[in-house]
TORPA-4810 file (N, C-alpha, C, O; in nm, 3 decimals):
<nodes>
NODE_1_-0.108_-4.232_20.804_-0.162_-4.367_20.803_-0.064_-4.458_20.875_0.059_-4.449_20.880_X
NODE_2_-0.123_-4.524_20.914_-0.043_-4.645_21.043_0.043_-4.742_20.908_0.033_-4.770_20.789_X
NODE_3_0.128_-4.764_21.030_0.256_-4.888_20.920_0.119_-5.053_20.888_0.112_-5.117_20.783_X
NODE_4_0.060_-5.069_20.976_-0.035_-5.201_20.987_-0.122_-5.140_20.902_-0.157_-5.242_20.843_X
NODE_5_-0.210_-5.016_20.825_-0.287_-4.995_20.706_-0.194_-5.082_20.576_-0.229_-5.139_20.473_X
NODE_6_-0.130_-5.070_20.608_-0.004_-5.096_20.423_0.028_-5.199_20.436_0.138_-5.220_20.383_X
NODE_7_-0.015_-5.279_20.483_0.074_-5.427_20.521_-0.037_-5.502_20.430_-0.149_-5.453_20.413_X
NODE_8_0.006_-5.639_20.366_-0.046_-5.708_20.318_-0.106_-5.810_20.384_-0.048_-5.889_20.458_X
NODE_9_-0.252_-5.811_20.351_-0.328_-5.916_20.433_-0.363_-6.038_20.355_-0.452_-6.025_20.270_X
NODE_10_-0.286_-6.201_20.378_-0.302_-6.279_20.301_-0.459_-6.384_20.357_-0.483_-6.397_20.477_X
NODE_11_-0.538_-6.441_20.264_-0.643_-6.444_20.335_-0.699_-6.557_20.164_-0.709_-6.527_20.046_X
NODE_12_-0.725_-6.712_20.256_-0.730_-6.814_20.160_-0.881_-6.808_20.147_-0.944_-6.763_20.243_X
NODE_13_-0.947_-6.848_20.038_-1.072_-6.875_20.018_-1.080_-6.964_19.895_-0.968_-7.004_19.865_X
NODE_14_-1.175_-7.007_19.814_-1.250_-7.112_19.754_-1.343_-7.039_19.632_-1.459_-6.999_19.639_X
NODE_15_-1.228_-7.034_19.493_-1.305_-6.992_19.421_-1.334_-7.122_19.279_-1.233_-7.188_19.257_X
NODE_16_-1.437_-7.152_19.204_-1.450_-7.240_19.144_-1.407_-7.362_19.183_-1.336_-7.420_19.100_X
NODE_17_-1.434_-7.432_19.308_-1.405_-7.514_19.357_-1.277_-7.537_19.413_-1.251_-7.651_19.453_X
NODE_18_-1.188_-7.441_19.420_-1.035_-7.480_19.435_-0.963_-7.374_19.537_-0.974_-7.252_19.542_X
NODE_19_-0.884_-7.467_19.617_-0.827_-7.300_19.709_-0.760_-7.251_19.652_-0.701_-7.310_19.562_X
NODE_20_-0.733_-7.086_19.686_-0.595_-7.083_19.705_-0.608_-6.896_19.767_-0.713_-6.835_19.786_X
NODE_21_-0.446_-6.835_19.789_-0.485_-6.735_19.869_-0.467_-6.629_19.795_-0.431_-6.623_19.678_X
NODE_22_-0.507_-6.507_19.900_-0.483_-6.368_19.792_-0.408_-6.282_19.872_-0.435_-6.260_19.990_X
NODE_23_-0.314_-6.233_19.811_-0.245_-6.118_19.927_-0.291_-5.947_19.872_-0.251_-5.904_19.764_X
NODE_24_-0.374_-5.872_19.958_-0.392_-5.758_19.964_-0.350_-5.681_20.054_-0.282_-5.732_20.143_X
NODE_25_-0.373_-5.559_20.058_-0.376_-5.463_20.142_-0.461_-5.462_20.186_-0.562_-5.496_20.125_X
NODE_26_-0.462_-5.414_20.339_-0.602_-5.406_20.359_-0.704_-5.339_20.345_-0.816_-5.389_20.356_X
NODE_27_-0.677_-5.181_20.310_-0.776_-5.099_20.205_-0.805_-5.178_20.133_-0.920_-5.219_20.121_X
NODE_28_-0.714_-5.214_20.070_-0.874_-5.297_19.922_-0.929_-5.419_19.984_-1.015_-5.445_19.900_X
NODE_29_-0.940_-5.520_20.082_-1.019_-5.575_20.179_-1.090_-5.513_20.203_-1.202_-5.537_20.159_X
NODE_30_-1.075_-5.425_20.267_-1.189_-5.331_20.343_-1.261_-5.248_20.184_-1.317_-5.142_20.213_X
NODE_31_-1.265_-5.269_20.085_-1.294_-5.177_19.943_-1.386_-5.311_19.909_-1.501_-5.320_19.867_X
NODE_32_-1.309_-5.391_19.936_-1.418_-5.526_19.853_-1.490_-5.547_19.895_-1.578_-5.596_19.825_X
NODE_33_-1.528_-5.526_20.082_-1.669_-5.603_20.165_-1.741_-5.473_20.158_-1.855_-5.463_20.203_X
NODE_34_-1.679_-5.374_20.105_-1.795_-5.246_20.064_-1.869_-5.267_19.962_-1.992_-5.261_19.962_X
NODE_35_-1.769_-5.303_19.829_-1.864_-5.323_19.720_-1.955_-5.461_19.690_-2.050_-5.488_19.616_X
NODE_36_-1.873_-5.532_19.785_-1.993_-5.663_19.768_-2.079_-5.651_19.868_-2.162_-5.741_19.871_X
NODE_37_-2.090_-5.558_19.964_-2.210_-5.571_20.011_-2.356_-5.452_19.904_-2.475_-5.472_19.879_X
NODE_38_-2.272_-5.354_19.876_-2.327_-5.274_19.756_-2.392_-5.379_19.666_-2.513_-5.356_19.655_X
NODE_39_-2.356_-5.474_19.605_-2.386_-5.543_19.500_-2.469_-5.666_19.576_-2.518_-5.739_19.489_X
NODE_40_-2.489_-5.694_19.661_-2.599_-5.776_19.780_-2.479_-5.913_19.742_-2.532_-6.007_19.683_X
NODE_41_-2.356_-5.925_19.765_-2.283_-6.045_19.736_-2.199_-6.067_19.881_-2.187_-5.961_19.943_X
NODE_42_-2.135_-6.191_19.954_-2.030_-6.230_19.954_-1.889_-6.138_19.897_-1.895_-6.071_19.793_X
NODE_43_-1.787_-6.144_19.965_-1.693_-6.105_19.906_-1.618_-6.216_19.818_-1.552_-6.208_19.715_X
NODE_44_-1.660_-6.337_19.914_-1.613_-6.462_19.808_-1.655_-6.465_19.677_-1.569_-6.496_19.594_X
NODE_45_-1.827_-6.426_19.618_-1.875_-6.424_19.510_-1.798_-6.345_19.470_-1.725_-6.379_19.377_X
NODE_46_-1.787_-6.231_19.518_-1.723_-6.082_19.419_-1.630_-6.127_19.330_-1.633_-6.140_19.208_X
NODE_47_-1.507_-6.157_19.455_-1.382_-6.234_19.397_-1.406_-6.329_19.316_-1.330_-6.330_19.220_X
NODE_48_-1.467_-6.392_19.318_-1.470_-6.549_19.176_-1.591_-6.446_19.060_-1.564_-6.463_18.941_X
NODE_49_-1.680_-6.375_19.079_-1.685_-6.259_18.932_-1.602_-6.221_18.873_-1.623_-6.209_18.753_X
NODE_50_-1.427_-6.171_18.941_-1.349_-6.058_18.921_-1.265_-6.174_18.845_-1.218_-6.162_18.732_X
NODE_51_-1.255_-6.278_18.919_-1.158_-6.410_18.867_-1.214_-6.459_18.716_-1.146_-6.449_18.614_X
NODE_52_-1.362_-6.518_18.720_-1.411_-6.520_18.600_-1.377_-6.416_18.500_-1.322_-6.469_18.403_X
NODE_53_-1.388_-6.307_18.490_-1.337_-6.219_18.417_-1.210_-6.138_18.390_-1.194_-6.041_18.317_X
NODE_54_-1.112_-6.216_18.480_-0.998_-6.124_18.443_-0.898_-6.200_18.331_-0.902_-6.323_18.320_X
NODE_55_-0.827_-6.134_18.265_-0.730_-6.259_18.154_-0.586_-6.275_18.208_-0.556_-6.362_18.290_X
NODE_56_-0.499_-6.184_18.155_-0.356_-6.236_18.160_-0.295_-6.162_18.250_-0.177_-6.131_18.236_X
NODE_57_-0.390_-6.112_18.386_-0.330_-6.052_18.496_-0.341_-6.158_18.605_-0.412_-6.259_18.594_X
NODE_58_-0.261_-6.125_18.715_-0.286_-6.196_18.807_-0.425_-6.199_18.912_-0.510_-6.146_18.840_X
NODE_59_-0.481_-6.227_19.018_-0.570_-6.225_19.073_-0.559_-6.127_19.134_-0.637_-6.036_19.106_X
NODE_60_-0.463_-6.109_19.236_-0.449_-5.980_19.344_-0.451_-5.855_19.236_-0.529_-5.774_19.286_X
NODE_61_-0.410_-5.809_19.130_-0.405_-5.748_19.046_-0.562_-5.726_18.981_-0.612_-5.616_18.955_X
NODE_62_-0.602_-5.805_18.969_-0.734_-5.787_18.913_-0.823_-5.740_19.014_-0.904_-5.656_18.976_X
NODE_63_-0.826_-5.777_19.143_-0.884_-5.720_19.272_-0.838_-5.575_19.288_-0.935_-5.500_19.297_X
NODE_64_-0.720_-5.513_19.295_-0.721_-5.384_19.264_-0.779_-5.347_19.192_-0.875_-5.270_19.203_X
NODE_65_-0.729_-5.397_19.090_-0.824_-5.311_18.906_-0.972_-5.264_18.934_-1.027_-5.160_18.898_X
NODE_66_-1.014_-5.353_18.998_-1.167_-5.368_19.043_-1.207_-5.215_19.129_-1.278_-5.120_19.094_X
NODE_67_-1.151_-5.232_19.217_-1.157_-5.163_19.314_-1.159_-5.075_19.242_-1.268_-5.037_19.200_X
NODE_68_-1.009_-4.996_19.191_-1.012_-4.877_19.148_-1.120_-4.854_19.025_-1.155_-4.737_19.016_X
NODE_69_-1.171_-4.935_18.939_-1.276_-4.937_18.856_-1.383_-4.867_18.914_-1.429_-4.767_18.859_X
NODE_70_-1.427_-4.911_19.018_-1.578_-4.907_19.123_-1.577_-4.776_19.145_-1.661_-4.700_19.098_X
NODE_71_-1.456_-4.733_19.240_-1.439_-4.599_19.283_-1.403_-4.482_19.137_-1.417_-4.368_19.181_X
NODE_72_-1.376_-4.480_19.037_-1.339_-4.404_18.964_-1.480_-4.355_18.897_-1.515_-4.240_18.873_X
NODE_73_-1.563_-4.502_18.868_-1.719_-4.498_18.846_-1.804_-4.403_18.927_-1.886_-4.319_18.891_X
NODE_74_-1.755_-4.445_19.069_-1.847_-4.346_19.148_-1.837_-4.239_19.156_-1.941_-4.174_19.173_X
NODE_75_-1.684_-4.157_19.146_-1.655_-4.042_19.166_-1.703_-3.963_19.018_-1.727_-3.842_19.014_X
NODE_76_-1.712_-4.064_18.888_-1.783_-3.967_18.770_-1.904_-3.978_18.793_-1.964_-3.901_18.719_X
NODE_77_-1.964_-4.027_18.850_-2.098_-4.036_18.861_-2.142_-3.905_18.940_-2.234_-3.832_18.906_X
NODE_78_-2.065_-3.890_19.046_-2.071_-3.793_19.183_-2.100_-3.632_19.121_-2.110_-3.537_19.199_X
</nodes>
């Protein structure tokens, strides 16, 4: 895998009315416009679902969680 896969991609958006940014990787970027298009959403919606529901983790943290949630689902499903 290339050194630019692992790099963190910071990337501001607008959730509950308010900015602010998120730093990922870009696998899970590229993991989130998969599953929100799966789910007929925005990745912006996704993210302010994941935000609504996460507690005493951080955001970028909860966007992983997600991710790996989705995919662990699919692979028992598989």
């Amino acid at each position: 895998m290339s050194q630019t896969a692992n790099t963190d991609r910071k990337r501001s958006l607008t959730i509950a009315g308010h900015r602010t940014s998120v730093s990922l990787e870009e696998p899970f970027w590229e993991a989130l416009k998969e599953i929100a298009a799966t789910e007929g959403l925005t990745v912006a919606a996704l993210i302010a679902t994941i935000d609504t529901g996460r507690e005493a983790v951080n955001l970028s943290s909860a966007l992983r969680l997600h991710v790996l949630a989705h995919y662990r689902r699919k692979a028992a499903g598989a």
